[in-house]
DRENZA-327895 format. One record per residue (C-alpha): x, y, z; residue in one letter; residue number from 1. Coordinates in steps of 0.2 Angstrom, whole numbers. Each point is the difference from the previous one (the first is absolute). Last residue first. Layout:
{rec {X, Y, Z}, "A", NUM}
...
***
This chain:
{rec {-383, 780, -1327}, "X", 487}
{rec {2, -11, 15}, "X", 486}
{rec {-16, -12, 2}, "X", 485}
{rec {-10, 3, 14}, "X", 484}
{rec {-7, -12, 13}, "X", 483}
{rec {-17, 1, 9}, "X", 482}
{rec {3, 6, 17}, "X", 481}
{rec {-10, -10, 16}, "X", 480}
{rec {-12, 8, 10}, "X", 479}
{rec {-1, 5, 19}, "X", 478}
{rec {-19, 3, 5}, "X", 477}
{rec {-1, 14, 13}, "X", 476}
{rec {-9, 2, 18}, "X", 475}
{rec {-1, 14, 12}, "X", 474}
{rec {-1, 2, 22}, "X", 473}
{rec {0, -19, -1}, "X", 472}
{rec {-6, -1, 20}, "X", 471}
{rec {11, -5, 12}, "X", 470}
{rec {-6, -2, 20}, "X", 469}
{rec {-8, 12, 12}, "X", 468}
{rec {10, 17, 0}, "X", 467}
{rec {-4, 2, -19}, "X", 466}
{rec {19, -9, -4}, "X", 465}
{rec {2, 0, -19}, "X", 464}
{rec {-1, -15, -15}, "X", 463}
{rec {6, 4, -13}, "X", 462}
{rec {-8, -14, -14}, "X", 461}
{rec {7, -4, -15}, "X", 460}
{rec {-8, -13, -13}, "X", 459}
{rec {12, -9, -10}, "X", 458}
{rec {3, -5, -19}, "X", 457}
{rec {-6, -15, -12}, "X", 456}
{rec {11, -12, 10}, "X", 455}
{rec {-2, -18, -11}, "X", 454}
{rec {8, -14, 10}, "X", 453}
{rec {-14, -1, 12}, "X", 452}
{rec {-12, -4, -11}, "X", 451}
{rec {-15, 7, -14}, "X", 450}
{rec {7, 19, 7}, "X", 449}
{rec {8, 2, 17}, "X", 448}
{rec {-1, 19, 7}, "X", 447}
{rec {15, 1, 10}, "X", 446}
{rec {-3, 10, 16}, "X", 445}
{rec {12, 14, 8}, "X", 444}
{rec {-2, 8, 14}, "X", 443}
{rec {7, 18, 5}, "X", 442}
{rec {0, 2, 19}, "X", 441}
{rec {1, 19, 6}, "X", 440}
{rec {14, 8, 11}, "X", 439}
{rec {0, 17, 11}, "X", 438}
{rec {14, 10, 1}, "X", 437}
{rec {-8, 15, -7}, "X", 436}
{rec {10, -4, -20}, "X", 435}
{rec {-19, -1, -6}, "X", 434}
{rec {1, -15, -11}, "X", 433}
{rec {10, -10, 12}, "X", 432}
{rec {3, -17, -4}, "X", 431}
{rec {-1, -17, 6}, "X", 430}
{rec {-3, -15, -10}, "X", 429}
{rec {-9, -18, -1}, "X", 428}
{rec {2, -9, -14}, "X", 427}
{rec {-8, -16, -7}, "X", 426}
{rec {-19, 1, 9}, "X", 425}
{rec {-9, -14, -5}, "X", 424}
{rec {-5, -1, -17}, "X", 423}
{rec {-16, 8, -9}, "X", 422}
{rec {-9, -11, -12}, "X", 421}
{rec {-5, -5, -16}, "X", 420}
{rec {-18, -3, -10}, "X", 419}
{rec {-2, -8, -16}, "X", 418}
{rec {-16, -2, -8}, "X", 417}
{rec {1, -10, -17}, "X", 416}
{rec {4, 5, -18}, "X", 415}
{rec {2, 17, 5}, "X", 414}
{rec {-3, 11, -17}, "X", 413}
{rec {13, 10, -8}, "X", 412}
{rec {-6, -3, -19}, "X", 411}
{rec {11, -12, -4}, "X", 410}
{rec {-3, -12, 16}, "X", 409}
{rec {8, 3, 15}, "X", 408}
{rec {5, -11, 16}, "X", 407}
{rec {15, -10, -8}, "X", 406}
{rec {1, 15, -15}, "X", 405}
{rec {7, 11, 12}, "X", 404}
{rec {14, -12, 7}, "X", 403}
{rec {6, -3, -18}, "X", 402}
{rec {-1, 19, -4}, "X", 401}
{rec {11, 3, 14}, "X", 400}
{rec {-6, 13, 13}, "X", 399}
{rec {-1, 21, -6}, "X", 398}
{rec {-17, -3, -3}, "X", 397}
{rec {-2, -4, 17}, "X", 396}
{rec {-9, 15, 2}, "X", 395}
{rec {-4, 6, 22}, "X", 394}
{rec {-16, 6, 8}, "X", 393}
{rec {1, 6, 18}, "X", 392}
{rec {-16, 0, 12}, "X", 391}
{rec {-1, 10, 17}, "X", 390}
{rec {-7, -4, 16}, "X", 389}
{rec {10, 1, 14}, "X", 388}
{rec {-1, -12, 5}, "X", 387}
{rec {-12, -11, -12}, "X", 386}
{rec {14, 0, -14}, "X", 385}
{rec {-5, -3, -18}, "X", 384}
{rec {14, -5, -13}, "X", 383}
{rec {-4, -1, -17}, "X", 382}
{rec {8, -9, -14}, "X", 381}
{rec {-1, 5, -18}, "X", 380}
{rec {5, -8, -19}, "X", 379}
{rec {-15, 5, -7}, "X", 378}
{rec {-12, -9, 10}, "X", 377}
{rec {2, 0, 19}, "X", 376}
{rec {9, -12, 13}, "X", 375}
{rec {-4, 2, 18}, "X", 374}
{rec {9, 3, 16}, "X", 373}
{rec {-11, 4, 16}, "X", 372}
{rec {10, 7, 14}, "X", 371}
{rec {-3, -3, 19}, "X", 370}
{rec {9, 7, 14}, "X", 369}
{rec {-1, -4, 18}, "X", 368}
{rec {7, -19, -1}, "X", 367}
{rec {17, 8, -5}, "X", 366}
{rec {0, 13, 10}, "X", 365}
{rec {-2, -15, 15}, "X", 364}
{rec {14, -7, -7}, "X", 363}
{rec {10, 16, 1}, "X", 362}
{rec {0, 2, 15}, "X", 361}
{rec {0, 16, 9}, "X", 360}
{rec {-2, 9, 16}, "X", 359}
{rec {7, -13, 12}, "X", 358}
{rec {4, 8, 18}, "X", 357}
{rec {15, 2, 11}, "X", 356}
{rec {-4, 6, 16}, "X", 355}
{rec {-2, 15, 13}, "X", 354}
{rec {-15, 7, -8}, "X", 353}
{rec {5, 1, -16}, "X", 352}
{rec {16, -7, -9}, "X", 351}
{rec {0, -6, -18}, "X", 350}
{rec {1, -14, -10}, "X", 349}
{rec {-2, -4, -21}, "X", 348}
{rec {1, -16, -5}, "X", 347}
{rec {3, -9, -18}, "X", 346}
{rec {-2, -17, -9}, "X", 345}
{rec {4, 1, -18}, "X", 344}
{rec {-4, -7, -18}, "X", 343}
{rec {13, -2, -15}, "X", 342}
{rec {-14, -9, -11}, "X", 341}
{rec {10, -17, 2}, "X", 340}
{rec {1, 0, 17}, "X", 339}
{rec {16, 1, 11}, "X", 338}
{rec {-11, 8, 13}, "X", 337}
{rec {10, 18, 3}, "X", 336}
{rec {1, 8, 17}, "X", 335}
{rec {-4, 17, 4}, "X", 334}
{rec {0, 7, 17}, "X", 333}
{rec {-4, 18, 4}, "X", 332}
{rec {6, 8, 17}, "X", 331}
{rec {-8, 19, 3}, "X", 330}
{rec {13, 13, 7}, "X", 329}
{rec {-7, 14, 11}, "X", 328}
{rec {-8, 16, -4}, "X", 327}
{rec {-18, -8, 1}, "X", 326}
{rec {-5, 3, -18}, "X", 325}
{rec {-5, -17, -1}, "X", 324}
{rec {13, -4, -14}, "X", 323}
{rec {18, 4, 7}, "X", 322}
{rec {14, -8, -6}, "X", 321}
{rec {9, -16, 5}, "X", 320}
{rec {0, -14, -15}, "X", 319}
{rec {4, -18, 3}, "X", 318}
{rec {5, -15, -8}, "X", 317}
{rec {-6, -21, -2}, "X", 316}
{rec {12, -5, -17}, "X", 315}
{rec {-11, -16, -1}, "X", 314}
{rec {-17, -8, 6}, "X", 313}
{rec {-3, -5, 20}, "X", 312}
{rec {-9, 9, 13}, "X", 311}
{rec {-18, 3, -7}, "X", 310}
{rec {-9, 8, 19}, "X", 309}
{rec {15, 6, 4}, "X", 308}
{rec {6, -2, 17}, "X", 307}
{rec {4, 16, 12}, "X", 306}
{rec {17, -1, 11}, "X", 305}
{rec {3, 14, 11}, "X", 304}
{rec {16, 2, 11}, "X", 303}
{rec {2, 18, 13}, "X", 302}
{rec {16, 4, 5}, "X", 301}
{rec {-8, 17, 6}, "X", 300}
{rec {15, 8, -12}, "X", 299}
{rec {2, -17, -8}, "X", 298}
{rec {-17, 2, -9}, "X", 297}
{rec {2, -19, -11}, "X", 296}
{rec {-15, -4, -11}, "X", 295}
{rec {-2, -15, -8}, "X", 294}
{rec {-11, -6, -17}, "X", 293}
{rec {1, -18, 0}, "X", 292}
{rec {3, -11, -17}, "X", 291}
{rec {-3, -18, 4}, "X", 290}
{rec {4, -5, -16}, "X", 289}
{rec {13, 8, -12}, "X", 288}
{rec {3, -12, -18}, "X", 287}
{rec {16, 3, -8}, "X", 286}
{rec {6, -16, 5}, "X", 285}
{rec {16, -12, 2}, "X", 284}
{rec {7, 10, 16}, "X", 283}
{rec {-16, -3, 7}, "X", 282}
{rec {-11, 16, 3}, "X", 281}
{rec {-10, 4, 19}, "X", 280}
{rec {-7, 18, 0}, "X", 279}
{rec {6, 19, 7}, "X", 278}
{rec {-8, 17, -7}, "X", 277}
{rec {7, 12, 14}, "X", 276}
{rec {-5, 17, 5}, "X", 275}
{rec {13, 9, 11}, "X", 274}
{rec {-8, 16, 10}, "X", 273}
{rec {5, 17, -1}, "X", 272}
{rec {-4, 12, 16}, "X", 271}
{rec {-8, 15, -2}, "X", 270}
{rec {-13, -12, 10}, "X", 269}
{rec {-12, 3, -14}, "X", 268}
{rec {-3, -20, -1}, "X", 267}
{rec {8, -4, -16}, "X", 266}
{rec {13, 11, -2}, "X", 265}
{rec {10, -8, -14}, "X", 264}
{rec {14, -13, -4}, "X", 263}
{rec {0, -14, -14}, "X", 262}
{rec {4, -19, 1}, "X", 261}
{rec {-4, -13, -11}, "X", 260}
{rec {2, -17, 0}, "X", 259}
{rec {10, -5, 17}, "X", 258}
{rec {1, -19, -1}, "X", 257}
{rec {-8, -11, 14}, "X", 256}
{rec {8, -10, 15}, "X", 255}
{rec {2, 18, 8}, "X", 254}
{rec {10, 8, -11}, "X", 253}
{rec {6, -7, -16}, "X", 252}
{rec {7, 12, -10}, "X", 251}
{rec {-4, 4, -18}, "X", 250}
{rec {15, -3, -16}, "X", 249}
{rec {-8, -12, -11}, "X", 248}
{rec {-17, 9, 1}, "X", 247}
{rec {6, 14, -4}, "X", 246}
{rec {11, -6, -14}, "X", 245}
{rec {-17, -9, -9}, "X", 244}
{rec {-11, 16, 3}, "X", 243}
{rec {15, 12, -11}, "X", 242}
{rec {0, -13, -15}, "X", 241}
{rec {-18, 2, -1}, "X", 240}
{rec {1, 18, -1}, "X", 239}
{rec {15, -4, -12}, "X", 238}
{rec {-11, -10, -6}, "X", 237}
{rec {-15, 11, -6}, "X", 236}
{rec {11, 14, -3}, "X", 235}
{rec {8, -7, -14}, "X", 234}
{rec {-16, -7, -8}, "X", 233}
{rec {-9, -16, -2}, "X", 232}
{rec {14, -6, -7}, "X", 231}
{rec {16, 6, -3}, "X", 230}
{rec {1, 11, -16}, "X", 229}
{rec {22, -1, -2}, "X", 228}
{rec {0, -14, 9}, "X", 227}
{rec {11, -2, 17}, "X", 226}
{rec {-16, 3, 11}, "X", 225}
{rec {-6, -16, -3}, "X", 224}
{rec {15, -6, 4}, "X", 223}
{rec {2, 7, 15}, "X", 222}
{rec {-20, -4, 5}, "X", 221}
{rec {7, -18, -2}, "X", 220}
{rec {14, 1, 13}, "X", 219}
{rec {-11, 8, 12}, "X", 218}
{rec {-13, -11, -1}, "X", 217}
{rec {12, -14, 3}, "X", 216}
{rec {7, 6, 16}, "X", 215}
{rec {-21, 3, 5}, "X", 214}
{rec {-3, -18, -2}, "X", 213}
{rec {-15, 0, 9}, "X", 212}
{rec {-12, -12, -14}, "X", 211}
{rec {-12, 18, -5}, "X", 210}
{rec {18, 9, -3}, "X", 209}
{rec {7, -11, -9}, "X", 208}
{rec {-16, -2, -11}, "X", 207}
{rec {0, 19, -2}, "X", 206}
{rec {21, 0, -4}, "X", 205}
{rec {-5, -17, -14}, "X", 204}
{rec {-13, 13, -8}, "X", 203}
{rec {12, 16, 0}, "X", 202}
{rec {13, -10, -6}, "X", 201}
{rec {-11, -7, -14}, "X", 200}
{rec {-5, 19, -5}, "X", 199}
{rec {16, 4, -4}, "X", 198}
{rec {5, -14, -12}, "X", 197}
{rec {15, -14, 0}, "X", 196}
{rec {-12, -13, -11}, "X", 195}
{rec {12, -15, 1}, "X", 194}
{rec {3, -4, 17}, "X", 193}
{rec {-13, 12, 6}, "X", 192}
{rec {-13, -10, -5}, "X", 191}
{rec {6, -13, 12}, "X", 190}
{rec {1, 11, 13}, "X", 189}
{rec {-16, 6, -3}, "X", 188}
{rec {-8, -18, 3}, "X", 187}
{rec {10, -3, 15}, "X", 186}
{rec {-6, 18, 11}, "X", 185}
{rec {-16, -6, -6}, "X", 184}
{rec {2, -18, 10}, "X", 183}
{rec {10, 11, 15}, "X", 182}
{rec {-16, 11, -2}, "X", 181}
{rec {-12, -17, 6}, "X", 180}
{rec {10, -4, 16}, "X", 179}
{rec {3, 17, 9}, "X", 178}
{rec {-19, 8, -6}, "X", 177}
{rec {-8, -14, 9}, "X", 176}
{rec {-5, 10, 14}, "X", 175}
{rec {-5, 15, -12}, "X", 174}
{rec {-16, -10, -4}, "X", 173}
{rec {-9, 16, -9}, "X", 172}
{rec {-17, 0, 1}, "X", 171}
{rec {-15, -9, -10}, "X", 170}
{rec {-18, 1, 9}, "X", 169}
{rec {-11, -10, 10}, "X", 168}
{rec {9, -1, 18}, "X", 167}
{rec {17, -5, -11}, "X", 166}
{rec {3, -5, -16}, "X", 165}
{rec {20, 0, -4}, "X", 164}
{rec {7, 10, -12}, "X", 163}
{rec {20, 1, -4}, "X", 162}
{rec {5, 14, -15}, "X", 161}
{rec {11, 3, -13}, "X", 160}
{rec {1, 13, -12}, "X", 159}
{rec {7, -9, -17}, "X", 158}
{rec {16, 4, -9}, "X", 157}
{rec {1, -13, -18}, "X", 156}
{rec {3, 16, -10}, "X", 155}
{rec {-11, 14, 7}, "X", 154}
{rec {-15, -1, 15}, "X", 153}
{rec {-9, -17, 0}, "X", 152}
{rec {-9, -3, 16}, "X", 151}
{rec {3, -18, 10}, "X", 150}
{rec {-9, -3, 13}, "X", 149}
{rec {5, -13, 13}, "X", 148}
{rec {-15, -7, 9}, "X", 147}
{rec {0, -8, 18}, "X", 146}
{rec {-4, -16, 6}, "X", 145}
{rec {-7, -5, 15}, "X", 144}
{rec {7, -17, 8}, "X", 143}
{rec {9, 12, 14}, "X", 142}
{rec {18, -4, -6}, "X", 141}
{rec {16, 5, 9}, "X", 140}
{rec {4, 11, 17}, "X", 139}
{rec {7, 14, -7}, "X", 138}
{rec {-12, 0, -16}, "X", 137}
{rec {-3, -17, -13}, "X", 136}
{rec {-7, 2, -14}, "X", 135}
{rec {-14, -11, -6}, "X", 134}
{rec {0, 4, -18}, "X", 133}
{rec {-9, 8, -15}, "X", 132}
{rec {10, 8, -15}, "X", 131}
{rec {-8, 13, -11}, "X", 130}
{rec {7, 8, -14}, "X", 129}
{rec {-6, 15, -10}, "X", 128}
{rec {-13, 8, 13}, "X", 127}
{rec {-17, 9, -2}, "X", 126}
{rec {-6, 4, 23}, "X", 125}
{rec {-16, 9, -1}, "X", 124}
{rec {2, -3, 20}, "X", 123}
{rec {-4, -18, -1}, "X", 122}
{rec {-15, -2, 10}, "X", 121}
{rec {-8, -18, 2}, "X", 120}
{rec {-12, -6, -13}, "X", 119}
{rec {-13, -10, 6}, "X", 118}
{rec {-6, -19, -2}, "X", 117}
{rec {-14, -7, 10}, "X", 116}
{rec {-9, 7, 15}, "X", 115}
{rec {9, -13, 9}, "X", 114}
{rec {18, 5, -5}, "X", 113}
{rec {10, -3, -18}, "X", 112}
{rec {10, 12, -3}, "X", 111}
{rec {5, 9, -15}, "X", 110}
{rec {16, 10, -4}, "X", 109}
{rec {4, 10, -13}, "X", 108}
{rec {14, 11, -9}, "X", 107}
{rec {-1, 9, -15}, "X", 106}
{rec {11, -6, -12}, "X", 105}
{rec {16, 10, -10}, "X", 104}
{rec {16, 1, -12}, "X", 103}
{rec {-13, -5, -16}, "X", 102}
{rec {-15, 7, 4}, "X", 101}
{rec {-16, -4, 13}, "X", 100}
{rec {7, -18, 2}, "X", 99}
{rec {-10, -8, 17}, "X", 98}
{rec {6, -4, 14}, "X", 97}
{rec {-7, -13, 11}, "X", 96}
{rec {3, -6, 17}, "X", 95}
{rec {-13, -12, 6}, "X", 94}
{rec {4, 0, 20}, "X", 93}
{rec {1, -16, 9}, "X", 92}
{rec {-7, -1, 17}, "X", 91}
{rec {14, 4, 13}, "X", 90}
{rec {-12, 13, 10}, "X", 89}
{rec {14, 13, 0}, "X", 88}
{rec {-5, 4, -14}, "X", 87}
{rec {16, -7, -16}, "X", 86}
{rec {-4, -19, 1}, "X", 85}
{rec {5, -1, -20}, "X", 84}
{rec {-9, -3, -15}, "X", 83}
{rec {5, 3, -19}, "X", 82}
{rec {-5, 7, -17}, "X", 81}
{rec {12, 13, -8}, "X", 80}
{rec {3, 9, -15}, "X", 79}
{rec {-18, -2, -8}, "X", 78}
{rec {-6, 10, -17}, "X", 77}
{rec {-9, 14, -6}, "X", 76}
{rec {-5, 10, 17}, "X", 75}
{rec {-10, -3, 15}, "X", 74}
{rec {-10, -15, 7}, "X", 73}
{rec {-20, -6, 3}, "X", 72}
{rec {0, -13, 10}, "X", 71}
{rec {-12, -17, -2}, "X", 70}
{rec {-3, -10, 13}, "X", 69}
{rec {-3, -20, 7}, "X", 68}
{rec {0, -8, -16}, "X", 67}
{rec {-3, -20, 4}, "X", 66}
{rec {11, -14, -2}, "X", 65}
{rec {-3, -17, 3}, "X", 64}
{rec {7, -10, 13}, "X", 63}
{rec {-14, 1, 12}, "X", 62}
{rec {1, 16, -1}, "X", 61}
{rec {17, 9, -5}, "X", 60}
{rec {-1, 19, -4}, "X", 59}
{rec {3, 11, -13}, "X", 58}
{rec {8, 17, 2}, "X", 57}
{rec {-1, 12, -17}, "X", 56}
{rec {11, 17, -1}, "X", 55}
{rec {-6, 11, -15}, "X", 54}
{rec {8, 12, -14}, "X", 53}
{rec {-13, 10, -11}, "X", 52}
{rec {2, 3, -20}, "X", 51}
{rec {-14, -10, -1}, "X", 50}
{rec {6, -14, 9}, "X", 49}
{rec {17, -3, 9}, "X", 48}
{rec {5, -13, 10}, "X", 47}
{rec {8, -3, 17}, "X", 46}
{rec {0, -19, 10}, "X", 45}
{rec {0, -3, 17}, "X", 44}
{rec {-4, -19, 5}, "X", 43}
{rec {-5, -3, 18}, "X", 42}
{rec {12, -11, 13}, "X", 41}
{rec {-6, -7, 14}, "X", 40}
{rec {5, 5, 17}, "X", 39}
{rec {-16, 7, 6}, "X", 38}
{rec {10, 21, -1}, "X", 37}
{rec {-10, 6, -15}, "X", 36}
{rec {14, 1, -12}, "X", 35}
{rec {6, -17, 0}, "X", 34}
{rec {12, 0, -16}, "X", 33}
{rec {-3, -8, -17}, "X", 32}
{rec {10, 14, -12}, "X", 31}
{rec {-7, 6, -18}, "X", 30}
{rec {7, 14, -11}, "X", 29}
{rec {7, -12, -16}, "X", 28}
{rec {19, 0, -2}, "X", 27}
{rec {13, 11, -7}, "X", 26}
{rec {17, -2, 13}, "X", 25}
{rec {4, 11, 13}, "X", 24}
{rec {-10, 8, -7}, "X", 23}
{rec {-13, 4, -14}, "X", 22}
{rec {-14, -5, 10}, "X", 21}
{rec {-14, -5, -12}, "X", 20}
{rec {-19, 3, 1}, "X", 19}
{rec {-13, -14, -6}, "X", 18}
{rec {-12, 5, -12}, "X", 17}
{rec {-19, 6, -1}, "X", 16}
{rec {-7, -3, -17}, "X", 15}
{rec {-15, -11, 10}, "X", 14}
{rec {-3, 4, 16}, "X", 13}
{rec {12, -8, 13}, "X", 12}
{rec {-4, -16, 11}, "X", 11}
{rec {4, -16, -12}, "X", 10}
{rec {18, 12, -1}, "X", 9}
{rec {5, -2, 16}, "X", 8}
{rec {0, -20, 0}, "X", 7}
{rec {9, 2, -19}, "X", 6}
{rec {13, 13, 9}, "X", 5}
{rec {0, -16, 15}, "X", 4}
{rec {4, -12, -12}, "X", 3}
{rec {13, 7, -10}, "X", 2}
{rec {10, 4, 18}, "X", 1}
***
């Protein structure tokens, strides 16, 4: 390796130095790897100059080295530096992260393709630990590796998470959920043989869950529950608690499990029809796919059967109620992703013209709004929203003065731009306002600060039937409370 940092170090300015990785053992930040898909391997090497980090890539020509480019990086320091096939291409990925505090690197990915090297989306994504591996799904390995993220949350609990890089972004790879929880599921159970805490149980119940064993889950949330302050909350997993025995104790019917089921008058036959949420689940997993709305009319013994257009995520369930105005009962379906950020997929049907009909989705809601989050001077954020159009303003003063100072100087002035975002919607819910009988959606969308893990509050939208589709009849900014001492 002492040649090869004297080989990178003929090609950096002068005073530049050689970055260090730190684990799992302190060395210097270089690799050889073939980056560029020609089977020959380049040399990758980080270093910092000017107060400024940097990727270098030389190249072998006629057996002499020669710099190939130059990347500007992030942060103070390197956690990180490694290549894997992760596109579905199979050419090695340079996966970088670089330190931006002391618990946290920003995530990045380059890739070499033949317009040169590009950095590939990472969703924003800061993470603590980061594990990269080939895992295998149902029917084993697909030589594309997924990333394991890491994010620090209290003690030594991390939110964990499975990425893998499909048609030009990250997503969830839930398909190898079974195999890489079981490894998380390990790691808390050995915490937990000497650190008896709340918040591990709830972690270890939440890798249960994500591996299938829902017998397990059950057990841990108990003990979570069993503290005097369990963690998260009480409510939280008891309503947690309350998915796990529904699931455990649904009816097969039909070769697939009976969800949900509710009863309503669907079609305005003064008759009630059955609605049923059904999907395919393994004994071993809490993941529902192949979920199928179904609706059974046994007066005219009539059997409909309408597909989803996302049919697989968890705790799928139903609403009936009246949202059209119609004087008949509506069917909402909400089913939660399993993501990080708490997302959700939801429908809303209704029956017109002698058939069932999509009115609502909340995808496309998603697409249709657009939010500009940016960071201000003196401690302030705000939020601009196109539709409708209205701008909020919100203080972080109340925020850590360690988190302030990361972004502020003395006087309150941005160091650098920062913009956030608006998440996905995260909660869909039905209410009456009026008390007429007549149902509006209330949305909810976490506003995401410098990452994912930092929720700055949420934009709510109700949304209200005008005949034609759902509009956002008014729109509010949900804040956070600073907390107050007891006198």
């Amino acid at each position: 390796m002492g040649d090869y940092i004297n080989t990178l170090q003929n090609f950096l300015p002068l005073g530049a130095t050689v970055l260090e990785l730190q684990q799992p053992q302190r060395r210097a930040a270089i690799l050889l790897a073939d980056i560029d898909g020609d089977q020959m391997d380049e040399l990758i090497g980080a270093y910092r100059y000017e107060e400024q980090n940097y990727i270098l890539l030389l190249k072998k020509h006629d057996n002499q080295w020669l710099p190939l480019k130059h990347i500007e990086g992030k942060g103070y320091g390197i956690s990180d530096l490694r290549v894997a096939p992760i596109t579905e291409n199979w050419v090695n990925t340079m996966i970088v992260g670089w330190q931006i505090d002391d618990m946290r690197s920003q995530l990045d990915l380059l890739q070499w393709t033949n317009v040169g090297m590009i950095r590939l989306p990472t969703n924003n994504i800061v993470y603590s630990k980061l594990e990269i591996e080939d895992m295998p799904d149902h029917y084993g390995k697909d030589g594309q590796y997924e990333l394991a993220i890491w994010i620090h949350d209290t003690g030594d609990a991390y939110k964990v998470d499975v990425y893998r890089f499909s048609e030009g972004e990250l997503v969830r790879a839930k398909d190898v959920y079974p195999y890489y929880f079981k490894k998380v599921a390990a790691y808390y159970e050995k915490l937990l043989q000497t650190n008896d805490f709340s918040y591990y149980w709830y972690y270890l119940s939440d890798a249960q869950r994500k591996a299938g064993n829902l017998e397990q889950n059950l057990t841990s949330i108990d003990r979570a529950l069993s503290f005097r302050s369990p963690y998260p909350s009480k409510e939280q997993l008891l309503d947690k608690k309350q998915q796990v025995l529904s699931r455990l104790t649904h009816a097969r019917t039909n070769g697939q499990t009976v969800i949900d089921k509710k009863r309503g008058d669907i079609t305005g036959d003064s008759f009630r029809e059955t609605v049923y949420l059904t999907g395919n689940i393994t004994e071993r997993s809490s993941y529902w796919e192949d979920i199928t709305l179904n609706i059974l009319n046994k007066k005219v013994d009539l059997y409909e059967g309408l597909s989803l257009k996302e049919s697989v995520g968890y705790n799928p369930r139903l609403f009936l109620g009246d949202f059209t105005g119609n004087q008949l009962d509506d069917i909402l379906v909400v089913i939660d992703t399993g993501e990080i950020e708490g997302t959700i997929k939801a429908y809303m049907f209704t029956f017109s013209e002698g058939e069932m009909r999509q009115v609502f989705d909340s995808e496309e809601f998603n697409d249709s709004t657009d939010y500009q989050i940016d960071y201000q001077n003196q401690y302030k954020v705000t939020i601009v929203s196109s539709v409708p159009k209205k701008k909020y303003t919100l203080d972080l003063e109340y925020k850590d003065k360690g988190y302030l100072m990361e972004i502020y100087d003395e006087e309150g002035t941005l160091k650098e731009p920062i913009e956030g975002w608006v998440e996905p919607i995260s909660g869909l819910y039905p209410i009456d306002y009026t008390g007429d009988g007549i149902y509006e959606l209330v949305a909810l969308q976490e506003i995401s600060g410098k990452f994912h893990a930092e929720a700055l509050g949420y934009v709510q939208n109700v949304l209200k039937w005008n005949g034609q589709e759902f509009v956002t009849e008014r729109q509010s900014v949900i804040i956070f409370g600073e907390s107050v001492e007891p006198k």
